[in-house]
VEXMAR-459382 format. One record per residue (C-alpha): x, y, z. Coordinates in Angstrom, 1 decimal. Each point is the difference from the previous one (the first is absolute). Layout:
// residues N
{east: X | north: Y | up: Z};
...
***
This chain:
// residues 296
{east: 0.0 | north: 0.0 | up: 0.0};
{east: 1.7 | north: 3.7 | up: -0.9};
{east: -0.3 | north: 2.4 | up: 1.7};
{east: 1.0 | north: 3.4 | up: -1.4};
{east: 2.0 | north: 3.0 | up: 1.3};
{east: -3.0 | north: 2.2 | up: 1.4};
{east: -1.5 | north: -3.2 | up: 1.4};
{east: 3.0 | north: -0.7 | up: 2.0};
{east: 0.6 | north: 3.4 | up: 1.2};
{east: -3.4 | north: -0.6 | up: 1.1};
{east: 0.9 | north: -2.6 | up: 2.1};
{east: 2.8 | north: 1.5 | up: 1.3};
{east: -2.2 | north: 3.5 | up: 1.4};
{east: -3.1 | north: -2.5 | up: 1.3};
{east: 2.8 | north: -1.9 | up: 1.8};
{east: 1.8 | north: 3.3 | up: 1.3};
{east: -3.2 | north: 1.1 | up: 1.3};
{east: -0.8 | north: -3.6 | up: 1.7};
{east: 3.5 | north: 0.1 | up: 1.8};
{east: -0.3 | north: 3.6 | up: 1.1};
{east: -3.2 | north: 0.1 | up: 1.4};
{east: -1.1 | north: -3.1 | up: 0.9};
{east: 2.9 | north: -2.1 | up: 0.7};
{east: 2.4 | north: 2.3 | up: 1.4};
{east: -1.5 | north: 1.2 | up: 3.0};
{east: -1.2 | north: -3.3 | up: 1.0};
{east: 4.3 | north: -0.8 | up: -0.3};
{east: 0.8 | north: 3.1 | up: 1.8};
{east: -2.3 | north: 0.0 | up: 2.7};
{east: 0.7 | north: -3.5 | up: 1.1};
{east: 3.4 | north: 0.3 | up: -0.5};
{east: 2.0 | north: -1.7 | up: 3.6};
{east: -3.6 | north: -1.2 | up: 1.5};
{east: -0.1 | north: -3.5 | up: -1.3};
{east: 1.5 | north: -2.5 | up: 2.7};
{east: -1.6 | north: -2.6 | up: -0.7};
{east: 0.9 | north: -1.8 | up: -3.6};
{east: 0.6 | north: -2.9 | up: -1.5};
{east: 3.3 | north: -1.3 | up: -1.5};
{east: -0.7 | north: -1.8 | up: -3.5};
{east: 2.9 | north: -1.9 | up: -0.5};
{east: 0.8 | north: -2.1 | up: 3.2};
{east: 1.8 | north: 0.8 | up: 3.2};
{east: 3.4 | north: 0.5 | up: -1.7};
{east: -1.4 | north: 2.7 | up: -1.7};
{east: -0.7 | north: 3.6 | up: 0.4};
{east: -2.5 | north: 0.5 | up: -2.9};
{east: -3.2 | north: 0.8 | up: 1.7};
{east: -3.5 | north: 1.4 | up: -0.2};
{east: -2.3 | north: 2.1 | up: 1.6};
{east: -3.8 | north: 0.1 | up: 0.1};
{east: 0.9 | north: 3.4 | up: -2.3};
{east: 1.2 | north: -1.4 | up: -2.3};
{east: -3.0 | north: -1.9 | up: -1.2};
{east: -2.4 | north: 2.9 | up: 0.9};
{east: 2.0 | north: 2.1 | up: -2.6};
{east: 0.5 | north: -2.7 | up: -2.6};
{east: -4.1 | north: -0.2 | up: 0.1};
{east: -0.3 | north: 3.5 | up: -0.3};
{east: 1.9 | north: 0.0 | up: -2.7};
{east: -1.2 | north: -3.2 | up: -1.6};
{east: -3.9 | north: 1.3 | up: 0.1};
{east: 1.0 | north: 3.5 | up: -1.6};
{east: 2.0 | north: -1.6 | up: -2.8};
{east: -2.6 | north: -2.2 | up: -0.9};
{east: -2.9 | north: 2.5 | up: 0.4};
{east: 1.8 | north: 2.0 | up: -2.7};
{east: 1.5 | north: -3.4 | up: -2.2};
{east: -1.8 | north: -2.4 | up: 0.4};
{east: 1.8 | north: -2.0 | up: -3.0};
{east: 3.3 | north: 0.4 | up: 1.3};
{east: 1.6 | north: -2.8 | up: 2.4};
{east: 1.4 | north: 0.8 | up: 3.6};
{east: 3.1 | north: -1.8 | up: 1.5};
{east: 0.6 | north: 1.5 | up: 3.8};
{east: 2.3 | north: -1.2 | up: 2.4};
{east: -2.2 | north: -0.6 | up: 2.5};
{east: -2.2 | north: -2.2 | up: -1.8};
{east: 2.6 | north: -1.8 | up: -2.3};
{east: -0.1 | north: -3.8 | up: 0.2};
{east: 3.5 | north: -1.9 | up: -0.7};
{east: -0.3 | north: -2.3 | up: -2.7};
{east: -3.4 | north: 1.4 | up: -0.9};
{east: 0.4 | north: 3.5 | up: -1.0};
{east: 1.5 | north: 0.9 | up: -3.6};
{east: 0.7 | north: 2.9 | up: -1.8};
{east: -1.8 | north: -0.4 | up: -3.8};
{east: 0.5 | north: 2.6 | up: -2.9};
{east: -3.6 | north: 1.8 | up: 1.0};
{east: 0.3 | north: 3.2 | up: 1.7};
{east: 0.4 | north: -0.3 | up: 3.6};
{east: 0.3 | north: 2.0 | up: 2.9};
{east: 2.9 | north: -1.2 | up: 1.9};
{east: -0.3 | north: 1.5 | up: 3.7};
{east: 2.1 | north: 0.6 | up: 3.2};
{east: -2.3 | north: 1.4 | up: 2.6};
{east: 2.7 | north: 1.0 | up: 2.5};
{east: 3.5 | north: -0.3 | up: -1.2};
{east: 2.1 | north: -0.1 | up: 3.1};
{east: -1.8 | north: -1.3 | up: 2.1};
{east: 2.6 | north: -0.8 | up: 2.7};
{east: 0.6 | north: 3.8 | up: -0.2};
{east: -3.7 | north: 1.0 | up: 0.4};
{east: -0.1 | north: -2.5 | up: 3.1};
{east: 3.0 | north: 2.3 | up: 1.7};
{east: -1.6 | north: 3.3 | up: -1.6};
{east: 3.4 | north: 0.5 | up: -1.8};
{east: -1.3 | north: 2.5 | up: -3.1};
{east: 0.8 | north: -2.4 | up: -2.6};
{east: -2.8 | north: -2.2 | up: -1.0};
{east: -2.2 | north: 0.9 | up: -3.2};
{east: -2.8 | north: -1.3 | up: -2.1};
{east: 1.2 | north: -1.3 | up: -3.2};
{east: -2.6 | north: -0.8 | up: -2.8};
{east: 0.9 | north: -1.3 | up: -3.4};
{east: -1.4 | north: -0.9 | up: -3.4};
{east: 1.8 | north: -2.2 | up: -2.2};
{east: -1.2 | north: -1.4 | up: -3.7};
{east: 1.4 | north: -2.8 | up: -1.5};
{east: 1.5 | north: -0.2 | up: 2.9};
{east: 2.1 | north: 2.6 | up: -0.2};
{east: -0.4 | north: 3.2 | up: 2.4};
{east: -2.2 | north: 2.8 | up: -1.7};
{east: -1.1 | north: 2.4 | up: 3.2};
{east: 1.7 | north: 0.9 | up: 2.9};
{east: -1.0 | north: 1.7 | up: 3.4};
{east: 2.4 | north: 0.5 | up: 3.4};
{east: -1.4 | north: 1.9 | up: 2.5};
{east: 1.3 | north: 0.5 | up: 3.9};
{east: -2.4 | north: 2.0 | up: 1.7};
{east: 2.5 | north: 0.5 | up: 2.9};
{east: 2.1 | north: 2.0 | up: -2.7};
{east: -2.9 | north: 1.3 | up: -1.9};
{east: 2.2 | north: -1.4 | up: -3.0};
{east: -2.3 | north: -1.4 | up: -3.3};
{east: 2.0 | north: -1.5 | up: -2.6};
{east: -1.6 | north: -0.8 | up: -3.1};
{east: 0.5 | north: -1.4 | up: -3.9};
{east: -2.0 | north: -1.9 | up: -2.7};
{east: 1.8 | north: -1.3 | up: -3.1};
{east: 0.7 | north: 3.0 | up: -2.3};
{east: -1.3 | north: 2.5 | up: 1.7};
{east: 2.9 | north: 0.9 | up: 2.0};
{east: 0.5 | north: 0.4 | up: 4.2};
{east: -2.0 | north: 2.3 | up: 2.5};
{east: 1.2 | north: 0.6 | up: 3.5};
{east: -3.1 | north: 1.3 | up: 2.0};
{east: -1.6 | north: 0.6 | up: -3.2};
{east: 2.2 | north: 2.1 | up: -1.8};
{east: 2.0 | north: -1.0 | up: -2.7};
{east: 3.4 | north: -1.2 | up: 1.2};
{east: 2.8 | north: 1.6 | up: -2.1};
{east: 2.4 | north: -3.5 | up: 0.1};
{east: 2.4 | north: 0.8 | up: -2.3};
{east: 1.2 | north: 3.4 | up: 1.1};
{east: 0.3 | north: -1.9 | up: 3.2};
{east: 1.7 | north: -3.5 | up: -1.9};
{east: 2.8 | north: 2.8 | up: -1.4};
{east: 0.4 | north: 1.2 | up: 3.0};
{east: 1.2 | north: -2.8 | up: 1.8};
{east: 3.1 | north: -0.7 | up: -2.5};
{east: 1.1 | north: -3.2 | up: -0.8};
{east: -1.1 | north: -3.4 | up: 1.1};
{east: 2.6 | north: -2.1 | up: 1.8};
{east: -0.2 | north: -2.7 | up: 2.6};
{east: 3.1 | north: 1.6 | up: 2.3};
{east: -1.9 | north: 3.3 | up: 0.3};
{east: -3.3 | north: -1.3 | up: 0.3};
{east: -2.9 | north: -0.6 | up: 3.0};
{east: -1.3 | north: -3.2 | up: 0.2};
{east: -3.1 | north: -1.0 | up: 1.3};
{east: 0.3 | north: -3.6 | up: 1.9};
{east: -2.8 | north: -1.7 | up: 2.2};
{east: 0.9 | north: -3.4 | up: 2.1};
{east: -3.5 | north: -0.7 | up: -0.8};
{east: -2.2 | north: -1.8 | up: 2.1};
{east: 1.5 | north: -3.7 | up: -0.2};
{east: 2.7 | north: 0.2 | up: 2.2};
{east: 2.1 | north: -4.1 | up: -0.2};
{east: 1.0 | north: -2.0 | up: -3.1};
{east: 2.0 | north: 0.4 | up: -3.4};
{east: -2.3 | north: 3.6 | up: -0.7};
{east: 0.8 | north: 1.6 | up: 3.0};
{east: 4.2 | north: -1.1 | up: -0.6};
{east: 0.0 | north: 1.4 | up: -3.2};
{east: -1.9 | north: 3.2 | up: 0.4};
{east: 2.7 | north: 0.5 | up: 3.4};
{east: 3.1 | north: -1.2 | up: -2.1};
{east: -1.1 | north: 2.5 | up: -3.0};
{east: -0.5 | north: 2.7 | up: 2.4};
{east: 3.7 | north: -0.9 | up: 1.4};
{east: 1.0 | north: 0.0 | up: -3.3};
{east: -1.6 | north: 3.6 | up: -1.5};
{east: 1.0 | north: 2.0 | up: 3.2};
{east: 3.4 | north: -1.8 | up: -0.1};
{east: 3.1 | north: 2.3 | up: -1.3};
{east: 1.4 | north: -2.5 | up: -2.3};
{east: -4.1 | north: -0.9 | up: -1.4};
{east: -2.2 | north: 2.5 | up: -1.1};
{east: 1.2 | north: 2.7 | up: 2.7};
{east: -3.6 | north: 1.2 | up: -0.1};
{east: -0.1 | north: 3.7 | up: 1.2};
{east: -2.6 | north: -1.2 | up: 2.5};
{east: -3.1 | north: -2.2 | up: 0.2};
{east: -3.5 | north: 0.6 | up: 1.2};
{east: -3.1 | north: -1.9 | up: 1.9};
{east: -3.0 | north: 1.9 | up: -0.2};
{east: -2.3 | north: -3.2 | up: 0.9};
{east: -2.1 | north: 0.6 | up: -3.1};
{east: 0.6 | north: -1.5 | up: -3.7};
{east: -2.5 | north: 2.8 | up: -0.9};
{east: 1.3 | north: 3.1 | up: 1.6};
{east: 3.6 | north: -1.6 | up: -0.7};
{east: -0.9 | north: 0.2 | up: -4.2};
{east: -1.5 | north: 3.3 | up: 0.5};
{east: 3.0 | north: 1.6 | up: 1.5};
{east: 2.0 | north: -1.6 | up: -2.8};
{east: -2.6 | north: 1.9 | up: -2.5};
{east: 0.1 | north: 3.0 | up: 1.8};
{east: 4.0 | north: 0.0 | up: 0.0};
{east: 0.6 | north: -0.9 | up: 3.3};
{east: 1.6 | north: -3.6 | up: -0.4};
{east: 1.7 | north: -1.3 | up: -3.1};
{east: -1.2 | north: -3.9 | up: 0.7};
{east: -1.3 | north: -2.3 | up: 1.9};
{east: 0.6 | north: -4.1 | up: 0.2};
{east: -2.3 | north: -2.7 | up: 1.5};
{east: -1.9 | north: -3.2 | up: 0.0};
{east: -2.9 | north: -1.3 | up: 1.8};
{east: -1.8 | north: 2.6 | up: -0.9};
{east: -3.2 | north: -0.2 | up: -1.8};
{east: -1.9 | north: 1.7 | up: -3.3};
{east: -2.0 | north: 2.8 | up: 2.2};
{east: 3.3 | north: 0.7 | up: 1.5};
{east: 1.5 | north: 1.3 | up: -3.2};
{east: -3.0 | north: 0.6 | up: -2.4};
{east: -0.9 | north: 3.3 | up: 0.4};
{east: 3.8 | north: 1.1 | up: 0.3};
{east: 0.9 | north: -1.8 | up: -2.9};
{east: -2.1 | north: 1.7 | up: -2.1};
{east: 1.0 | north: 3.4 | up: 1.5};
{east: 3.7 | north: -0.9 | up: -1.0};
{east: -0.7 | north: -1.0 | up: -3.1};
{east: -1.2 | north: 3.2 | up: -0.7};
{east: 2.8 | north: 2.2 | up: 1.4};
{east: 2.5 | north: -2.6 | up: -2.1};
{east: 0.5 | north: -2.7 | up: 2.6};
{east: 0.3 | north: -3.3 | up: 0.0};
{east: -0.8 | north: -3.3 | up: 1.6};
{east: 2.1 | north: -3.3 | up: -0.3};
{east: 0.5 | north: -2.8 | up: 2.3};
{east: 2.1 | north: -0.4 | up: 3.1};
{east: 1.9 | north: -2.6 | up: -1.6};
{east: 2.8 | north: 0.2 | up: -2.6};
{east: -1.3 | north: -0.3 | up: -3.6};
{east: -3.6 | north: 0.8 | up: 0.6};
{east: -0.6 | north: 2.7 | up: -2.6};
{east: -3.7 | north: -0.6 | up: -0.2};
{east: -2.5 | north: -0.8 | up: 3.1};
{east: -3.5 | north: -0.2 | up: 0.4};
{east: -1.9 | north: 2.1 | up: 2.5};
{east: -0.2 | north: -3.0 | up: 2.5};
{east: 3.5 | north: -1.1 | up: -0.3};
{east: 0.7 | north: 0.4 | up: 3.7};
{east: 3.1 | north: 1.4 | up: -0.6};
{east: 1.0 | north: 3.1 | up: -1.6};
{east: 3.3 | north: 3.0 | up: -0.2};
{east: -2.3 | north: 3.3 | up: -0.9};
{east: 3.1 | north: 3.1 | up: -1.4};
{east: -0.4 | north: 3.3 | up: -0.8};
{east: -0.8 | north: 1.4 | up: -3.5};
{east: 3.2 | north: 1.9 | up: -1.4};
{east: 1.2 | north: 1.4 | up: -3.1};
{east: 1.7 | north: -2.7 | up: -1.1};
{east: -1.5 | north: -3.5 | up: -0.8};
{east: 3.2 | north: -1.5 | up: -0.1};
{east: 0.6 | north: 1.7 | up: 4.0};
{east: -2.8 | north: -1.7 | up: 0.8};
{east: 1.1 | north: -3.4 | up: -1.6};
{east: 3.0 | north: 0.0 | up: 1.6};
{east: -1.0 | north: 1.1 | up: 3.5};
{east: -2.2 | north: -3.2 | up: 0.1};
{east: 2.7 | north: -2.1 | up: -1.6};
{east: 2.3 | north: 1.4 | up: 2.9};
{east: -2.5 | north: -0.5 | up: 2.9};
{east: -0.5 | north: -3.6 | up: -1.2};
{east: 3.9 | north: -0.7 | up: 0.5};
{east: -0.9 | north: 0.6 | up: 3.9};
{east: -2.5 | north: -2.3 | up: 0.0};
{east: 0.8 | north: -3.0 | up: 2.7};
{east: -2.0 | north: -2.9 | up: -0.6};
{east: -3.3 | north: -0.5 | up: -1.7};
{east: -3.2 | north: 1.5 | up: 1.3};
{east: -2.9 | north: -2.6 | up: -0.9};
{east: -3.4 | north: 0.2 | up: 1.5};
{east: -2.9 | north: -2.3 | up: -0.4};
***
């Protein structure tokens, strides 16, 4: 099923308008009141879930399909392992709290994140943290909004000079899975980035978000970010937000030049003026890689 331009800058302002004033001041005023939640993935785990979460994701769910009824709906809180797919119709794909360890402990990082992908490929994007007031928004073609307002990303892209891995900030999250071969290798890459003979990374950043973490890179504030574990509403909207600004997604692992939106694992970079930068700063960061990162 196309869907054209205007229709998907459509998308983008209904879903703008849904995350400003509907979902985040549900986020915000609930932000460090929720002690009682549930961990999803076992006790060895930190990945959890509060009875917010699910409120929002319903919210969300009956607004989106008030308004599309046509269009399919993956969220995290109601995703099934083994059941739930991905197909080539358009589908909202929907984080209702992103950061939700940081909402628990009222740290001002934790966002909505809602996402459209076609063909399974991400189409519309929408970030917004109503602790910092910050919308980010995109849909394919139409270019990047911040709050609205057309976001000027390649006066800022020039501005930040040449990509390189030894003067960049990287954004790196232990993720929620902390034991096995994942957790080695995302410690022994991190070793091996911040190391001064690896990558010799400038410095490398945790904002406990995969959302907020590909906005900043959009915005200029990060020049990557590498992980796994993650899933598709983790990076849909920012992916298409980065693709827009001249981004880029690959895999965490070496040699993975093309992913799908669920891949679980994923290096986001900076757009730049040079393709060729670009290439090479992944080609680069893949030589710091320790391990394999492989999730089921």
């Amino acid at each position: 099923m196309p869907i054209s331009l205007p229709e998907m800058l459509a998308i983008e302002q209904f879903l703008c308008s849904l995350a400003r004033e509907h979902v985040g001041p549900i986020i915000k005023a609930k932000s460090g009141t929720q002690h009682t939640y549930d961990a999803k993935s076992g006790s060895r785990a930190v990945d959890i879930v509060t009875a917010i979460d699910k409120q929002v994701e319903k919210l969300i769910w009956t607004e989106v399909r008030q308004k599309y009824p046509t269009f399919k709906f993956v969220g995290e809180e109601s995703y099934v392992p083994g059941q739930t797919t991905i197909t080539d119709d358009p589908t909202f794909i929907i984080d209702p709290i992103d950061g939700t360890t940081n909402f628990i402990h009222d740290f001002p990082f934790s966002c909505t994140s809602l996402g459209l992908t076609v063909n399974k490929r991400p189409v519309v994007g929408v970030i917004y943290n109503p602790h910092l007031d910050l919308l980010v928004s995109a849909s394919e073609g139409n270019g990047v909004r911040v709050n609205e307002q057309d976001f000027d990303f390649q006066s800022k892209r020039q501005s930040m000079g040449p990509l390189s891995l030894a003067k960049s900030v990287v954004a790196l999250q232990p993720g929620s899975a902390r034991e096995g071969p994942n957790f080695k290798t995302k410690i022994q890459t991190y070793e091996n980035l911040l190391s001064c003979d690896g990558g010799f990374v400038h410095g490398f950043r945790n904002l406990g978000s995969s959302a907020m973490t590909m906005a900043y890179i959009c915005l200029g504030y990060l020049d990557s970010y590498w992980d796994g574990g993650c899933y598709a509403w983790d990076v849909c909207a920012g992916w298409c937000i980065l693709k827009e600004t001249g981004g880029t997604v690959v895999g965490a692992n070496p040699g993975e030049w093309e992913v799908a939106v669920d891949n679980r694992t994923y290096l986001a970079v900076r757009g730049c003026e040079n393709k060729r930068e670009q290439e090479d700063y992944i080609k680069r960061f893949w030589e710091c890689v320790k391990g394999r990162l492989e999730y089921k």
